[in-house]
C-alpha positions in Angstrom: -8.5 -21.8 20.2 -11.7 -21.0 18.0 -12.0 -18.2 15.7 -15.3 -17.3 14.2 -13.9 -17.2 10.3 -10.7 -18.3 8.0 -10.2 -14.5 7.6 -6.6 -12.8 8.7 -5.8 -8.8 8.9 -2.1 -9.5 9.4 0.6 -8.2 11.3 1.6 -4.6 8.8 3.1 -1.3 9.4 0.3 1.1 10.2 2.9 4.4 12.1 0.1 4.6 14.4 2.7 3.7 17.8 4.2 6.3 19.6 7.3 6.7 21.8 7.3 2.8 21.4 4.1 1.7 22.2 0.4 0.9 21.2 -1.8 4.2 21.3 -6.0 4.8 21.4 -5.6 5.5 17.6 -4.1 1.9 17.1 -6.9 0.3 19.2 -9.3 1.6 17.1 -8.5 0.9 14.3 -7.7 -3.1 14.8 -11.2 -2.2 16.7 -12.8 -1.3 13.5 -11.6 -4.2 11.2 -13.0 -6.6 14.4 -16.6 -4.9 14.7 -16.5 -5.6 10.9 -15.8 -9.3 11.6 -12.7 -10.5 10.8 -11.7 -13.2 12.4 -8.0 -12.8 13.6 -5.9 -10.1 13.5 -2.2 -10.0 14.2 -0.7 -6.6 15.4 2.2 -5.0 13.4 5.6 -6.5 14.3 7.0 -5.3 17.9 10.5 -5.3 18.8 11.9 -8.2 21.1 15.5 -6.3 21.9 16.7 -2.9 21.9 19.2 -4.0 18.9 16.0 -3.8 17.0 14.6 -0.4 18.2 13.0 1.5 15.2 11.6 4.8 14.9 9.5 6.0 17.3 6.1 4.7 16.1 7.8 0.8 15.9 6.4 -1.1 19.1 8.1 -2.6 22.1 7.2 -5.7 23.2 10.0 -6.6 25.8 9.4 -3.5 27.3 7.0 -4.7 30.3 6.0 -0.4 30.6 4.1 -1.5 28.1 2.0 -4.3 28.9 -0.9 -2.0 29.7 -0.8 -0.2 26.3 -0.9 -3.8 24.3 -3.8 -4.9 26.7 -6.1 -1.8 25.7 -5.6 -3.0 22.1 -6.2 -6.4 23.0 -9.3 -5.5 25.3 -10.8 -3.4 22.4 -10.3 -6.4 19.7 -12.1 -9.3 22.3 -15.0 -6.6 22.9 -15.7 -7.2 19.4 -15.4 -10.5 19.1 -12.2 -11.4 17.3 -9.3 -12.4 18.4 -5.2 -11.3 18.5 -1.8 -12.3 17.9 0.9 -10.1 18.6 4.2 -10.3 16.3 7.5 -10.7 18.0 10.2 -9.1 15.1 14.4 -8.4 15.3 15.0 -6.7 12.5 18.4 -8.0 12.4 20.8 -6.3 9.9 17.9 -4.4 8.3 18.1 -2.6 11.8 19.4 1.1 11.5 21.6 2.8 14.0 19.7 6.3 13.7 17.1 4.8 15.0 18.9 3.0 17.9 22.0 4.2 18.0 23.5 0.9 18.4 25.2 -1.5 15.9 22.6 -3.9 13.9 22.9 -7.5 14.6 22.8 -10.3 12.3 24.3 -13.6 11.6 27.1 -12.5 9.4 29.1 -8.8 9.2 28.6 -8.8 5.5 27.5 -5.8 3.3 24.7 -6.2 0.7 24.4 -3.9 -2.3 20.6 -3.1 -1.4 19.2 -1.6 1.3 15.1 -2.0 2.7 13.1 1.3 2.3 13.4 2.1 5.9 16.9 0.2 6.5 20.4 1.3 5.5 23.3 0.0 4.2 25.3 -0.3 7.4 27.4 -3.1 7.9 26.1 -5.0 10.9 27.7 -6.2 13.8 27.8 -10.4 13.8 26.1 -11.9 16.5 28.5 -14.1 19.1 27.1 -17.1 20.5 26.3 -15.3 23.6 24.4 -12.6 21.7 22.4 -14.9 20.1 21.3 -16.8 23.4 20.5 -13.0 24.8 18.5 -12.6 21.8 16.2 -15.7 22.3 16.0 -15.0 25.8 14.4 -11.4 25.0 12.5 -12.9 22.2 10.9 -15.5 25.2 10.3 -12.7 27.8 9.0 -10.3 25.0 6.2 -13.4 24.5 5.6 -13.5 28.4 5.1 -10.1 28.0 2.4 -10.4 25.4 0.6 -13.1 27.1 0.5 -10.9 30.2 -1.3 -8.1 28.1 -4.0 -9.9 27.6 -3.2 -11.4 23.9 -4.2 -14.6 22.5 -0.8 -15.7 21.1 2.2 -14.6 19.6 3.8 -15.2 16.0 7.3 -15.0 16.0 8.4 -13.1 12.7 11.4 -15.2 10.8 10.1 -13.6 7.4 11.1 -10.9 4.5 14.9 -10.8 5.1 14.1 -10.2 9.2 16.7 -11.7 11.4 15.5 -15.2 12.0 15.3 -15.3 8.2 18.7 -14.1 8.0 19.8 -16.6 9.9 18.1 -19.0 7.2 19.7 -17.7 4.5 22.7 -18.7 2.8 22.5 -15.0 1.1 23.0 -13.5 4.3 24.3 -16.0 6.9 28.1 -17.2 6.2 29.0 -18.4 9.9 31.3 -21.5 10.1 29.9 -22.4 13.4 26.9 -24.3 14.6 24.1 -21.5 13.6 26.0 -22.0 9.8 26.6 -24.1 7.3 24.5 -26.3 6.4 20.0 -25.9 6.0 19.8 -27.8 9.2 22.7 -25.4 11.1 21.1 -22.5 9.5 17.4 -23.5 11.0 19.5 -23.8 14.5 18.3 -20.1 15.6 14.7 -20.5 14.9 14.2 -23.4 16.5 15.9 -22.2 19.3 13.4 -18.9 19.3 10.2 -21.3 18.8 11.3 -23.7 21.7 12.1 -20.5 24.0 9.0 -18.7 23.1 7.2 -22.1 23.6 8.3 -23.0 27.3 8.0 -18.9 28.3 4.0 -19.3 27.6 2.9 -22.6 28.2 0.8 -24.7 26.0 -2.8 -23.2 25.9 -1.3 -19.8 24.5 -0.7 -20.2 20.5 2.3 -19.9 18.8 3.0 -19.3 15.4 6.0 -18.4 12.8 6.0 -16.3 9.7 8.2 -17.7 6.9 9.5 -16.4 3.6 9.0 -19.7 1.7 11.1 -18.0 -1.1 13.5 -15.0 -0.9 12.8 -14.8 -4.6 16.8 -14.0 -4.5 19.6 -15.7 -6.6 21.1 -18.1 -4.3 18.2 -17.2 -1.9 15.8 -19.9 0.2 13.6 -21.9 -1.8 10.6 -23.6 -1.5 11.7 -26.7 -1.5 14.1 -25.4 1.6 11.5 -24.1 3.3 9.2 -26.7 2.9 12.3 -28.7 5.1 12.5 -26.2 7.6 8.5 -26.2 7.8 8.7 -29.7 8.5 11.2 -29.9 11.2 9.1 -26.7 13.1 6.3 -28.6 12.9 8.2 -31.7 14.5 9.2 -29.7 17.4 6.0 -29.3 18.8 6.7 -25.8 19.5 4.1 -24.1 17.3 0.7 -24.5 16.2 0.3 -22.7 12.9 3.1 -20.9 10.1 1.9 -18.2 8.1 3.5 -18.4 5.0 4.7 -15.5 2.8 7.7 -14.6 0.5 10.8 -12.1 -0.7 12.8 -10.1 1.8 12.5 -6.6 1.9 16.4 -5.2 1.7 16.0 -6.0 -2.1 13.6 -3.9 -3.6 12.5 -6.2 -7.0 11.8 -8.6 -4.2 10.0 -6.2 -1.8 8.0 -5.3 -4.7 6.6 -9.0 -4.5 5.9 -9.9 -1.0 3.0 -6.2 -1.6 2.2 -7.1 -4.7 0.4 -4.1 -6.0 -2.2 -3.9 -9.2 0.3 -4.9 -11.8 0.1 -8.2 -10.5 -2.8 -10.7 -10.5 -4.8 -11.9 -7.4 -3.4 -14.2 -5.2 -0.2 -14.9 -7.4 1.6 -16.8 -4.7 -0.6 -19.0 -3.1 1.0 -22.1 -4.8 3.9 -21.7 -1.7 1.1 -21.9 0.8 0.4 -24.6 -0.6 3.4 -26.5 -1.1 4.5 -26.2 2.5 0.9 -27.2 3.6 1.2 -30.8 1.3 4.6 -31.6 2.2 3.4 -31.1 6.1 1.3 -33.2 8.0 -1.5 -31.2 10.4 -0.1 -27.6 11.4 -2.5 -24.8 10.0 -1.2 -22.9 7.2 -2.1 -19.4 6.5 -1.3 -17.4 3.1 -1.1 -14.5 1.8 -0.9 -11.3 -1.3 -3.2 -10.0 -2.9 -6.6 -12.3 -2.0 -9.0 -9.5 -2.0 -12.0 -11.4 -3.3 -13.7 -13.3 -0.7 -15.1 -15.9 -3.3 -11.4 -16.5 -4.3 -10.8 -17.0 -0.6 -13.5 -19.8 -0.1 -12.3 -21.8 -3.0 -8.5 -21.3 -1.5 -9.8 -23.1 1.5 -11.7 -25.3 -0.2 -8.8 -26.8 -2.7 -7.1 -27.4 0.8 -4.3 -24.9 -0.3 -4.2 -23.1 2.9 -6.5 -23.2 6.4 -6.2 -19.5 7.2 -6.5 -16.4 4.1 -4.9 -13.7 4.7 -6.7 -10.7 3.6 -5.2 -7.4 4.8 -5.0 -5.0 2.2 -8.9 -6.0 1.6 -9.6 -4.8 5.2 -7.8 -1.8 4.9 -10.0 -0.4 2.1 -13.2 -2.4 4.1 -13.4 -2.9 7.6 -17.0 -4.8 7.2 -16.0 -7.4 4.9 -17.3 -9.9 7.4 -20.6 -8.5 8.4 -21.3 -7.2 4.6 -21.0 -11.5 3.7 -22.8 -12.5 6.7 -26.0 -10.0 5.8 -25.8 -11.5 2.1 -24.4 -8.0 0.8 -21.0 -8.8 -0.9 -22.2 -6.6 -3.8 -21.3 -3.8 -1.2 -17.3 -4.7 -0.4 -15.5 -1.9 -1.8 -12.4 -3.5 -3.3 -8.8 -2.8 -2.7 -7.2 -1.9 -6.1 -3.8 -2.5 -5.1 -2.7 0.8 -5.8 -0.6 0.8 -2.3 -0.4 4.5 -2.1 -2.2 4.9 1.5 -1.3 2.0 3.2 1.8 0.6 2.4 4.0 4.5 0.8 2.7 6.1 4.0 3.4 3.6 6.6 6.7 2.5 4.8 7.9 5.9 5.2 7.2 7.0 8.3 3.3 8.5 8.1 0.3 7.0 9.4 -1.5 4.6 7.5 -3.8 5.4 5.2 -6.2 4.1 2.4 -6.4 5.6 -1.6 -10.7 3.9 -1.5 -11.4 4.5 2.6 -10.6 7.7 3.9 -11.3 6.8 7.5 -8.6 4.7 7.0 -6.1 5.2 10.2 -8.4 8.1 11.4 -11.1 5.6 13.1 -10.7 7.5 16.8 -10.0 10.9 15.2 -13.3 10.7 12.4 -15.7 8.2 14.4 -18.8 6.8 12.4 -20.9 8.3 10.5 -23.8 10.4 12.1 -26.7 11.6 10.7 -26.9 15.0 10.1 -28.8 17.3 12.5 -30.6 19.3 9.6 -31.2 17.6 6.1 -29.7 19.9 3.2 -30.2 20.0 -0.4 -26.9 19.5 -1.6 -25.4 19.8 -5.3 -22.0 18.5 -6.1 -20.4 19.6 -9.4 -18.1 17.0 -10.9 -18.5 13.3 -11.3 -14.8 13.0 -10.5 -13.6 10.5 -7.2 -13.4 13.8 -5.1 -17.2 14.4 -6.1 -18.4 10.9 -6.1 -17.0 10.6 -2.4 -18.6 13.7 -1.4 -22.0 13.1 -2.8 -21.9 9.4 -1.6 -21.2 10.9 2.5 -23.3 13.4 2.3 -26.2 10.9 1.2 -25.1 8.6 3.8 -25.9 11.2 6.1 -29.7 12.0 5.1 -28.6 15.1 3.1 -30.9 15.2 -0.7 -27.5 15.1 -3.6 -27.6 16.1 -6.7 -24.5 15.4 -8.8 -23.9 17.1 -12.1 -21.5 15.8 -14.8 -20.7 17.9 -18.0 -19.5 14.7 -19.2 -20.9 11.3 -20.7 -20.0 9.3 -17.9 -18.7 9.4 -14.1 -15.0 9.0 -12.8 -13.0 11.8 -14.2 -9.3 11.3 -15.0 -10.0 7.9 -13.7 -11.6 6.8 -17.4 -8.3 7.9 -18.6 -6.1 6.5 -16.5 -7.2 2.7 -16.8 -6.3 2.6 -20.2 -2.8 2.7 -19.1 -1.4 -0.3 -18.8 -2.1 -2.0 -15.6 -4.1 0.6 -14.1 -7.4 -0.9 -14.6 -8.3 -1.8 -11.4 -8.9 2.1 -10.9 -11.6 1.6 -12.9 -12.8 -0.5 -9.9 -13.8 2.6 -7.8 -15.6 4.4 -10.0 -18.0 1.3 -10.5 -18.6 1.1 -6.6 -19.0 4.9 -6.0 -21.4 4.7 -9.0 -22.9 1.3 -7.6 -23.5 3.0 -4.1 -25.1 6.5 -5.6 -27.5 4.6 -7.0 -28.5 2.8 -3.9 -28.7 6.0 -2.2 -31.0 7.9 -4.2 -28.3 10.3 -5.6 -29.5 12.5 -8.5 -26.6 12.0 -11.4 -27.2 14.4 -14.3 -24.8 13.3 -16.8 -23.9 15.6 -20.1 -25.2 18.9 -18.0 -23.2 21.7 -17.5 -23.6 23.7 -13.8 -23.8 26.9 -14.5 -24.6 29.3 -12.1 -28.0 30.0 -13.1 -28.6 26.3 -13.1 -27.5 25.9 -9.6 -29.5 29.0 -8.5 -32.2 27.1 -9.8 -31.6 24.1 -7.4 -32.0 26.0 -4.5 -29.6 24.5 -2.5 -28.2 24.8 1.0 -24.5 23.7 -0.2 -22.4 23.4 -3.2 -19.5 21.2 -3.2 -17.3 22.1 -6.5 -15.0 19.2 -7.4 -14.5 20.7 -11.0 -11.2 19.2 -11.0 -7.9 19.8 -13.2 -7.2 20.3 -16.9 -3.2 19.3 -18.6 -1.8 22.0 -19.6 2.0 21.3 -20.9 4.9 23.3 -20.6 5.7 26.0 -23.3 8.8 24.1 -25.1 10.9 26.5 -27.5 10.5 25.4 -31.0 7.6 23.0 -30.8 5.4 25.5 -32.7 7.5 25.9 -35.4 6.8 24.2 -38.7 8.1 20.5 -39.0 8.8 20.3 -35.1 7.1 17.5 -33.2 3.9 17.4 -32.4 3.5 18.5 -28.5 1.1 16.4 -26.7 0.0 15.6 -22.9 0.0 12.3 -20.9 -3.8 12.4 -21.7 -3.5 13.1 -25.2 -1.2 9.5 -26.0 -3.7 7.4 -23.2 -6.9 8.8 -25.3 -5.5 8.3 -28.7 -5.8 11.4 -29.8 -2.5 12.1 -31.5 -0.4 9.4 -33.7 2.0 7.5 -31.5 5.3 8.1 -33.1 8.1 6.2 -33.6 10.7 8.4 -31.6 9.1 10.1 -28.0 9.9 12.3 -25.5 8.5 12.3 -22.4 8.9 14.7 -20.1 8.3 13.6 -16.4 7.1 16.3 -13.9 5.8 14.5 -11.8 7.1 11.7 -10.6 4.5 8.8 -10.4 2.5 6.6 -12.3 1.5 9.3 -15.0 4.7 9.0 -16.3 5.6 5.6 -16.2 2.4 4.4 -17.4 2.2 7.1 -20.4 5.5 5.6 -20.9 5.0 2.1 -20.9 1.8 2.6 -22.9 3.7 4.1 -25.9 6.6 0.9 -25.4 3.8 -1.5 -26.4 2.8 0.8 -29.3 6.3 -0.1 -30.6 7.7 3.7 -29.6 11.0 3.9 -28.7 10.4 6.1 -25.4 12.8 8.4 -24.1 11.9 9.6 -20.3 13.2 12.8 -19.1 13.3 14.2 -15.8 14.9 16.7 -13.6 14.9 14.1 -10.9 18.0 11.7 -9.9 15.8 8.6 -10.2 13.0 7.7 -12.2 9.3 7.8 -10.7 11.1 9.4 -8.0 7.5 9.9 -6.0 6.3 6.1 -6.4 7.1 4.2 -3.6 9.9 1.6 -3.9 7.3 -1.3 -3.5 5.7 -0.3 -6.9 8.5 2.0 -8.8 10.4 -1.7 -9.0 8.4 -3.3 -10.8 7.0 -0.2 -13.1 10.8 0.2 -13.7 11.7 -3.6 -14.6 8.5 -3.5 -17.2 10.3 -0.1 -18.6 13.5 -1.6 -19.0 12.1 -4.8 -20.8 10.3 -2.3 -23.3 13.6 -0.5 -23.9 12.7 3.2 -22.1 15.8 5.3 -22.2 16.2 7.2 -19.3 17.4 10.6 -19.1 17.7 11.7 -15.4 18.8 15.1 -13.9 18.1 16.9 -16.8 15.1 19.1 -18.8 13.6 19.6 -22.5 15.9 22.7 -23.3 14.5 23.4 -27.1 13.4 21.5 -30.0 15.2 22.3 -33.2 13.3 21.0 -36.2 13.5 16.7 -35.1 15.7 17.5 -32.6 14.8 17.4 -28.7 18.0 19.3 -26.5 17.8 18.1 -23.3 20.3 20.2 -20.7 21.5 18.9 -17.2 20.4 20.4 -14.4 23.5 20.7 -12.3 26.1 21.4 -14.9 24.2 22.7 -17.9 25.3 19.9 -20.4 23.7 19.6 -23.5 22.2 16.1 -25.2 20.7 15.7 -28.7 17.9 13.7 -29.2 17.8 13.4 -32.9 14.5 12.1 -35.0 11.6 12.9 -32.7 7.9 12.5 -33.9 6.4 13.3 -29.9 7.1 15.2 -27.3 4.9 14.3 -24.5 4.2 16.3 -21.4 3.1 13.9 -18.1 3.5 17.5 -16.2 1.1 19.1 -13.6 -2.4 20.0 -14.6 -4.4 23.6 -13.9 -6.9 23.6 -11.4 -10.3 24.6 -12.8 -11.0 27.2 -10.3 -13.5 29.6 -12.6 -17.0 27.6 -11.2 -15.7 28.2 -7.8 -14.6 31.9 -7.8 -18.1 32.3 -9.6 -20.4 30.9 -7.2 -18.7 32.2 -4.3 -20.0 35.6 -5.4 -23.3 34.6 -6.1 -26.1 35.5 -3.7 -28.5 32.7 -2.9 -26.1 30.2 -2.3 -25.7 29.7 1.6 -22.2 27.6 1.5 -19.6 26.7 -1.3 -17.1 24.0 -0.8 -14.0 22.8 -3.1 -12.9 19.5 -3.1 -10.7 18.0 -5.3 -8.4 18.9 -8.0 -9.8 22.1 -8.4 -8.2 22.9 -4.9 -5.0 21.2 -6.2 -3.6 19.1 -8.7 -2.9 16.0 -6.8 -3.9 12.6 -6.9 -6.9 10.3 -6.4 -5.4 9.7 -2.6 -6.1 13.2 -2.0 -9.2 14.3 -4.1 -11.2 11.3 -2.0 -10.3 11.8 1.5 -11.3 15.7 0.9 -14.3 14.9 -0.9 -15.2 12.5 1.9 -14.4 15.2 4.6 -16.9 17.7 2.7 -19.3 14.8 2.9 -18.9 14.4 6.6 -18.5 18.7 7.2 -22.4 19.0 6.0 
């Protein structure tokens, strides 16, 4: 089989399914990513036996109701001229009985002290020899079922802790019988599955295997035991290409890994791609995490490290990667930041997929392309923040004449701050393509002018989008004010340098995400010793678990203290008297130079409530902050939704 690139948008959860099977919205967006010309795309994981049912949005792929539902995905992919795997997936023990109201299988009835995001910590059922041959059967007809649909081969799914991977584990697999024991016993089940799924489609349909080349576990699979287990798939004959990943995801510092977010380099784990592919003879090897540039991509072919790239998060943000490189604009590829807060929180916990940089993200059959607009307006944003930026870039898009005004020096709003966090630069990243692309559109940007209303009425125009944004404004703390006490400052305040560091801090969290942690880790590598407080009963309580791990392991290495379940009470002279939230406790924090407040901002509402009382002005939109104080998730995809409103 031929594709027309090396590039792969690979099997991920997107929450787009319902009542078990592939729906219009899910067609359209793999639809998307192929009119933008990727090369291959493999569809999220779909369940081979009702042991493995998931929520409702998780497919079915051994349920042949739903043959017609996988071809319309299929058909929509081919009319744009890629091509489609479908991924065959048991859960195993990471299998939760809510969702199927049956016991989770796996190899061994042990219990782990971790449980996956969306797993539990049930102790599963362990498979009898007969189970296990059911299983392969299902995983066989579940294949027969996707060649039926119209697909262009499977790839069976023995990754990230999954039940074929549990099976090659001697972390999870502790049977004495022939699927135990020893690497060769433990590789007995997938073999088994490969050969099965092998004679069910014949040989002109592909088949391939997902592997976790290291668990990135103590006592976990290796490379080098990978590597063995790659070598004796490829002997078998049953498969024509593994794609090869990492970590499991019931263990959360290892989850954190296999989605590598921003905190990480590019492509930090392309070195097991490239073991496996040395120490194997001709199968194809595909890798995988965080290869978002496709220069880096070529010159991971080209060093013979892999055959296939993996590049899923990059389509996600852009859809046209692909045709942008074929029409010799690369300079136009807005790049994913690794910030995973729309694609991988959302789908991970139950929403539909989304994207922090590309709004339509998910919402391809509910927003459709852009149009131009019917009448061209003059159009005036206020703010040079991302909700702005995104509405004055759509609106241009559209034909409309933009105008941006910025009181400040340069675009990007709390962006500028935020990348001088630590490992939060990459934000940094989207304020130099929204800049990049107003240019190219002939937006106006007035930098260091205020919009005021007389300015505005000046302008003349048809609509005003006001994407003023928020300001910090810190909790009143008894005794702060008082002579000697500790100088009160915001999240903002430490990032900027505008107030000494301190030796001793206090930093109140109330909010829950990156503002905090970052502030946090910031003052750590100022020498600080940090003390975070919050009312919550875990730390960065709104990050998801595929980036609060490793935000949390960089906090404990800098020595954070953390102070959960309780609140700042008063500050009495050096001292900060913190008080729990459930029992009223009280606990002394002696010697503090900083109290710092990572706390909600205030929306700056007064330009709004202003110019919507001004005659003159036909239409006045908020976007933004100044709606809400939220994040940059939020702020764009309403900023891009005024755009398209116009």
């Amino acid at each position: 089989m031929e594709v027309r690139n090396r590039m792969v948008f690979s099997a991920h959860g997107t929450c787009l399914g319902a009542h078990h099977r592939p729906t219009p919205e899910l067609a359209a967006y793999h639809a998307a990513r192929a009119r933008g010309g990727i090369g291959l795309i493999v569809l999220e994981n779909s369940r081979v036996h009702p042991t493995g049912r998931g929520p409702d949005a998780a497919l079915e792929a051994w349920n042949e109701d739903n043959i017609p539902h996988y071809r319309s995905v299929a058909d929509a992919v081919h009319e744009q001229g890629a091509r489609i795997f479908a991924q065959l997936h048991h859960p195993g023990r990471n299998a939760n009985s809510t969702d199927s109201l049956l016991a989770a299988w796996a190899p061994s009835a042990l219990h782990l002290p971790w449980s996956a995001p969306t797993g539990s910590h049930e102790v599963p059922h362990a498979m009898t020899k007969e189970e296990i041959a059911e299983v392969i059967r299902w995983w066989a007809r579940s294949a027969a079922n996707m060649k039926r649909a119209g697909m262009d081969g499977v790839e069976i799914h023995g990754a990230h802790g999954f039940l074929i991977c549990q099976f090659l584990s001697p972390v999870t697999n502790r049977r004495t019988d022939e699927y135990g024991g020893s690497l060769r016993n433990r590789a007995r089940f997938a073999m088994e599955v490969a050969r099965a799924v092998r004679q069910a489609v014949a040989d002109e349909f592909v088949v391939g295997m997902r592997l976790s080349a290291d668990e990135l576990l103590p006592e976990g699979l290796t490379l080098e035991q990978t590597t063995e287990v790659a070598r004796w798939l490829e002997e078998s004959g049953a498969l024509d290409y593994l794609s090869i990943s990492h970590s499991v995801e019931y263990v959360p510092s290892s989850l954190a890994q296999q989605i590598a977010d921003m905190s990480w380099g590019q492509a930090p784990f392309v070195h097991l791609a490239a073991g496996i592919k040395k120490a194997t003879r001709e199968i194809p090897i595909f890798t995988v995490c965080r290869i978002i540039d496709p220069a880096m991509a070529d010159s991971i072919i080209a060093a013979g490290k892999a055959d296939m790239v993996i590049m899923t998060r990059a389509h996600i943000a852009d859809p046209e990667i692909g045709r942008k490189l074929v029409e010799g604009h690369p300079e136009d590829i807005r790049q994913c930041i690794g910030c995973n807060q729309g694609c991988v929180a959302r789908a991970l916990s139950g929403k539909p997929i989304g994207c922090l940089i590309n709004p339509e993200a998910g919402r391809e059959r509910e927003l459709g392309s852009l149009v131009p607009a019917e009448r061209r307006k003059a159009v005036v944003v206020i703010g040079g923040g991302p909700a702005g930026m995104e509405a004055a870039r759509v609106a241009a898009l559209r034909g409309h004449l933009v105008a941006l005004y910025e009181r400040g020096e340069r675009l990007g709003g709390q962006i500028t701050t935020l990348v001088k966090a630590p490992h939060r630069q990459e934000f940094g990243n989207i304020v130099a393509w929204l800049e990049d692309q107003l240019k190219r559109l002939g937006v106006v940007v007035k930098l260091n002018t205020e919009a005021t209303p007389e300015r505005i009425q000046k302008e003349g125009a048809d609509t005003v989008i006001v994407a003023t944004g928020s300001t910090p404004e810190p909790p009143e703390i008894p005794g702060t004010r008082e002579p000697g006490s500790p100088v009160l400052a915001t999240a903002e305040d430490v990032l900027e340098r505008r107030v000494p560091v301190g030796h001793q801090v206090v930093l109140l969290d109330g909010v829950g995400h990156h503002k905090a942690t970052s502030t946090a880790e910031f003052l750590a590598e100022q020498g600080s010793r940090v003390h975070l407080v919050t009312q919550a009963g875990t730390v960065a309580a709104e990050i998801h678990p595929v980036s609060r791990a490793p935000a949390l392991q960089r906090l404990k290495d800098r020595r954070v203290a953390f102070h959960r379940d309780c609140w700042i009470k008063e500050v009495v002279g050096r001292t900060a008297v913190l008080r729990d939230v459930y029992n009223g406790d009280e606990e002394a924090i002696e010697g503090v130079d900083l109290v710092v407040a990572a706390t909600p901002n205030r929306s700056c509402t007064e330009l709004y409530d202003t110019l919507r009382q001004e005659d003159g002005i036909p239409e006045v939109l908020a976007v933004g902050d100044c709606v809400a104080p939220r994040r940059a998730l939020e702020a764009i995809r309403e900023g891009h939704m005024a755009g398209r409103a116009l």
